[in-house]
ROTIGU-882822 format. One record per residue (C-alpha): x, y, z; residue in three letters. Coordinates in steps of 0.05 Angstrom, whole numbers, padded with zeros to 5 digits, always signed. Layout:
XYZAla;...
//
This chain:
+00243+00152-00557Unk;+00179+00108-00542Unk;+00177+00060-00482Unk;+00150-00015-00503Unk;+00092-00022-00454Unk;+00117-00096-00426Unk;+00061-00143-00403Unk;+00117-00181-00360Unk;+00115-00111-00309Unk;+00032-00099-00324Unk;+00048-00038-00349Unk;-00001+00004-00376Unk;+00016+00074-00393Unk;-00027+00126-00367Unk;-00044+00175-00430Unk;-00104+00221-00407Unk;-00071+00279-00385Unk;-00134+00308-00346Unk;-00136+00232-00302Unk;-00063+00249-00293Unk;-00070+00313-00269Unk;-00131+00286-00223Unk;-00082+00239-00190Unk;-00036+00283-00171Unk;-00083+00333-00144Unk;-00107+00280-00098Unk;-00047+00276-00057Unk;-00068+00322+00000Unk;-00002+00345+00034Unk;-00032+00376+00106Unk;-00009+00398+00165Unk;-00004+00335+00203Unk;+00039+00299+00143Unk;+00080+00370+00150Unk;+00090+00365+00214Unk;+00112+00292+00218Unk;+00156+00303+00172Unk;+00193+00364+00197Unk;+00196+00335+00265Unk;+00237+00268+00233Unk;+00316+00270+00251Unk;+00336+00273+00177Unk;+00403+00249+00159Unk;+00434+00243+00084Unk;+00415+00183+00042Unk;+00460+00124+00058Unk;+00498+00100-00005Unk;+00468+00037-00026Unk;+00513-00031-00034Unk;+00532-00062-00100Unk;+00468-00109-00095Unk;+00424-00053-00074Unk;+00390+00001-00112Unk;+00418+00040-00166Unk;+00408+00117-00141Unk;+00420+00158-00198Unk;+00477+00204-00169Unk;+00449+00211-00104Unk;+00442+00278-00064Unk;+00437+00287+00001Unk;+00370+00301+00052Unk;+00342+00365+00052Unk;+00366+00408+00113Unk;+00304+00413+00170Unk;+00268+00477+00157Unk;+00200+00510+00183Unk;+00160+00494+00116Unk;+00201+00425+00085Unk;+00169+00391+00032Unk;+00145+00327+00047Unk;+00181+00272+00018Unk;+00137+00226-00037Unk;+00154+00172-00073Unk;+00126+00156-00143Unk;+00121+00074-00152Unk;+00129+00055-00235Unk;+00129+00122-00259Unk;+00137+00094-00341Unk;+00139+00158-00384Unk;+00123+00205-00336Unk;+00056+00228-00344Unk;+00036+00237-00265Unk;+00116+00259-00261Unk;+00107+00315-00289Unk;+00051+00351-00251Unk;+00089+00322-00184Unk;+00161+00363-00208Unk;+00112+00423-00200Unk;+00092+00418-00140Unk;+00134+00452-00080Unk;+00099+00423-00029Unk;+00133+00355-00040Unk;+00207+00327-00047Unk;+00194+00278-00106Unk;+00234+00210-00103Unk;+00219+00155-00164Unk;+00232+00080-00167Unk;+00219+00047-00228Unk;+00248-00029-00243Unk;+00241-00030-00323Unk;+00312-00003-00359Unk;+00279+00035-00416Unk;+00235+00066-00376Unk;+00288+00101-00326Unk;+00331+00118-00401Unk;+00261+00157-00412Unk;+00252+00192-00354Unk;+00331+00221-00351Unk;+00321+00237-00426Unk;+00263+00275-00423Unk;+00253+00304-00356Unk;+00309+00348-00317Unk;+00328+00337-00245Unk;+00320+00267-00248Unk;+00398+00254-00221Unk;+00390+00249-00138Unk;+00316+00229-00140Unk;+00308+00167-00193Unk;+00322+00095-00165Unk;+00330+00041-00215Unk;+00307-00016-00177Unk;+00243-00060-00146Unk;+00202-00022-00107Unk;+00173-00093-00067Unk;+00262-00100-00042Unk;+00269-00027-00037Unk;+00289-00020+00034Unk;+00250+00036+00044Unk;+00268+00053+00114Unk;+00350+00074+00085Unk;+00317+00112+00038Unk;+00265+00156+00082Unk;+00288+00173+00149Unk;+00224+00196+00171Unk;+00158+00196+00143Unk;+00145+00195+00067Unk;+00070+00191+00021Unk;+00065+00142-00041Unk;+00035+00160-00103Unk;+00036+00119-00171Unk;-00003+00087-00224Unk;+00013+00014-00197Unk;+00028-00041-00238Unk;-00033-00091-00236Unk;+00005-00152-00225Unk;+00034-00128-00171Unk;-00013-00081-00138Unk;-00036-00125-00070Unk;+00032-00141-00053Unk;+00053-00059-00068Unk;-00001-00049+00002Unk;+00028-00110+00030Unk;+00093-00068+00034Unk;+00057-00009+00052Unk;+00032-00045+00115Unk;+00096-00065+00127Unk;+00113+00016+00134Unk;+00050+00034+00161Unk;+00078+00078+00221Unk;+00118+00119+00166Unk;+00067+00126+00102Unk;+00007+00172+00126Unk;-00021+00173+00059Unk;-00025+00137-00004Unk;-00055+00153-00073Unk;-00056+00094-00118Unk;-00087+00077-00190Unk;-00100+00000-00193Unk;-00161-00051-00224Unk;-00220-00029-00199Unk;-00233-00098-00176Unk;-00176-00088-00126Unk;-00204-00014-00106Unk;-00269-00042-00097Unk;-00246-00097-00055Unk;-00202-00043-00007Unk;-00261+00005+00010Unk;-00306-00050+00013Unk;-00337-00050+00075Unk;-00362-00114+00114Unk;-00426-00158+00087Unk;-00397-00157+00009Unk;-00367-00215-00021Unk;-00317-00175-00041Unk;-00296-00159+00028Unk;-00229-00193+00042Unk;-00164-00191+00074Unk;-00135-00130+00042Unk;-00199-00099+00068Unk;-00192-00118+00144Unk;-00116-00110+00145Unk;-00114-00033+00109Unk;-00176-00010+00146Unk;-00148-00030+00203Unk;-00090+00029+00195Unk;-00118+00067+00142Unk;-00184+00113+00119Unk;-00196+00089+00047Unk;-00231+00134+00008Unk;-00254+00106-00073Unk;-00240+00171-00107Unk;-00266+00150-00190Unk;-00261+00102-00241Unk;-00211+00109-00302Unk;-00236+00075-00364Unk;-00199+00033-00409Unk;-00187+00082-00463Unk;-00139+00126-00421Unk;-00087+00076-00427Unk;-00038+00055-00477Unk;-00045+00001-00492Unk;-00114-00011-00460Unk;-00129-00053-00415Unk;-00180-00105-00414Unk;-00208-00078-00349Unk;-00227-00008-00312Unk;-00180+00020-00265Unk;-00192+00062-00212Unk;-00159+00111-00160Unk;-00158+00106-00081Unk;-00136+00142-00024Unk;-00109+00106+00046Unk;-00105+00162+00105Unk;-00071+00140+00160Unk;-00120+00135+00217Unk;-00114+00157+00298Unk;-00101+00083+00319Unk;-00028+00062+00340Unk;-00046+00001+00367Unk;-00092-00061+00344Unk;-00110-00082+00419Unk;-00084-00153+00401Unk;-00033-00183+00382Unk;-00011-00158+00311Unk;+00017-00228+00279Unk;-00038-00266+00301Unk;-00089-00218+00289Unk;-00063-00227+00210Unk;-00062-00298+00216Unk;-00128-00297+00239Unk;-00153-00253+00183Unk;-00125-00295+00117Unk;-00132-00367+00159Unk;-00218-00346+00166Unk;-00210-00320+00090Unk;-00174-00376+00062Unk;-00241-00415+00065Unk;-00283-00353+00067Unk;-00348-00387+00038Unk;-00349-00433+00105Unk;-00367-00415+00176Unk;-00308-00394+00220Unk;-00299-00459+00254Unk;-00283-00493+00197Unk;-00217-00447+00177Unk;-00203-00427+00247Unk;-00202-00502+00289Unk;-00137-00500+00279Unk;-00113-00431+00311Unk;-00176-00457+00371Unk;-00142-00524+00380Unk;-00068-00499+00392Unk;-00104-00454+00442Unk;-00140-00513+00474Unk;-00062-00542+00480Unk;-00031-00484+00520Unk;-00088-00488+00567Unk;-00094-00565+00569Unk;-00167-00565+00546Unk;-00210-00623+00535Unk;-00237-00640+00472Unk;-00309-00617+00506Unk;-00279-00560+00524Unk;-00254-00549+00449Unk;-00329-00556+00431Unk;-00359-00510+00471Unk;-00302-00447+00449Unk;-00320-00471+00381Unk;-00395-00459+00393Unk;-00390-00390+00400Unk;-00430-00353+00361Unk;-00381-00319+00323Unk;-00356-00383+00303Unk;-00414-00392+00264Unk;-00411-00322+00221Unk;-00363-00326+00154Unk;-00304-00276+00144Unk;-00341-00220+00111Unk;-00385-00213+00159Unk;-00330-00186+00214Unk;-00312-00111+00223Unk;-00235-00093+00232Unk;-00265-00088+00309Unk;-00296-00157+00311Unk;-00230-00196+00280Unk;-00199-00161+00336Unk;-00242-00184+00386Unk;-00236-00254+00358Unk;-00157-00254+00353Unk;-00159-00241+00433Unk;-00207-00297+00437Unk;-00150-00341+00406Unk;-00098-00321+00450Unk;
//
């Protein structure tokens, strides 16, 4: 049995064994994930409603013990091919979600265990928090069309995901390490860097891929950094980040009046007053120029 790679899903099936192999290795399981993990109340999984996600004969959570795996889930995992070097690994208690039928029919076919830790269902409405008590790493050759809003939800989770290891365009890669000053610098650069280390680990040519794609891939790493809080407020602070990059090619004024004008409201300024705010200097900078510390700065400014 062969699974139909489906453009619909941008799926593109992983062949190279040694890539495969690479990717797995990259998921560091240390001390501090250990930890976190062990020190989680752990419960058994909570049986999902009709409309919820299929778990494949669910089993229960793993009892506490000194040296627990750490729980991982593997997003789109197709035929396998990073599956099968994460089944070896102790160190981790695998979980899968994968939304296409004939790929779940594969994976139960050809690969034992699979009952209690397959979910047939979409990973961007799993509700992640019923399914992992406590903290949990993702790993997974993501889908391409789907890849930004994949760390969208990861964001979302941020105080529960202390690493990630993720295969994706290399366009998107790029753009997620990129640091400020590059044009490819955006707002999945400010927001992830703001919670996360992001380390560009190496490019995956075409030809590993079945069928191949028209563009290079490449694999990343997110750590979870030391900060637990922004300093600012955390919904304006990513307001602030895609308003300035929704006209990133003008000055910071331009996108941003808006946000400075409500502010000139609550605090009954006059339209003078407006001006001079908007005269700061770092109203006159564009989006890529701003660290994660300066969009900070800026989102207390618009308080």
């Amino acid at each position: 049995m062969e699974v139909r790679a489906k453009k619909a899903l941008g799926q593109h099936f992983l062949t190279d064994q040694k890539v495969a192999r690479a990717i797995v290795d990259a998921l560091e399981i240390g001390a501090g994930i250990c930890s976190q993990t062990a020190s989680a109340s752990l419960r058994p999984l909570p049986q999902p409603s009709a409309a919820g996600p299929s778990l494949l004969s669910g089993r229960g959570w793993p009892e506490v013990c000194e040296h627990m795996p750490v729980p991982v889930l593997e997003v789109g995992p197709g035929m396998g091919v990073l599956t099968q070097y994460l089944l070896e690994r102790e160190d981790i208690d695998l979980k899968l979600v994968e939304i296409d039928t004939e790929s779940v029919e594969y994976l139960l076919t050809h690969f034992q265990g699979m009952q209690g830790r397959l979910m047939e269902a979409d990973f961007l409405t799993l509700p992640l928090e019923r399914i992992f008590p406590g903290d949990f790493c993702v790993i997974g050759n993501f889908p391409y069309n789907i890849s930004s809003q994949i760390f969208f939800k990861v964001l979302d989770h941020k105080d529960h995901i202390p690493q990630v290891v993720g295969m994706v365009q290399k366009e998107v890669a790029e753009r997620i390490a990129e640091k400020p000053g590059s044009k490819t610098y955006g707002i999945l650069s400010v927001l992830l860097q703001a919670w996360y280390d992001i380390e560009y680990l190496f490019t995956v040519g075409s030809g590993c891929f079945a069928p191949p794609p028209k563009v290079e891939s490449a694999v990343i790493r997110l750590r979870r950094n030391g900060r637990t809080d922004l300093g600012c407020d955390e919904k304006l602070f990513k307001t602030v980040v895609k308003t300035a990059f929704g006209q990133r090619r003008k000055m910071m004024r331009n996108p941003l009046k808006p946000l400075a004008a409500a502010k000139a409201t609550r605090e009954g300024w006059s339209a003078e007053e407006l001006a001079a705010f908007l005269s700061q200097p770092v109203f006159s900078q564009r989006p890529e120029q701003l660290s994660v510390e300066d969009f900070v700065a800026l989102t207390n400014l618009l308080a």
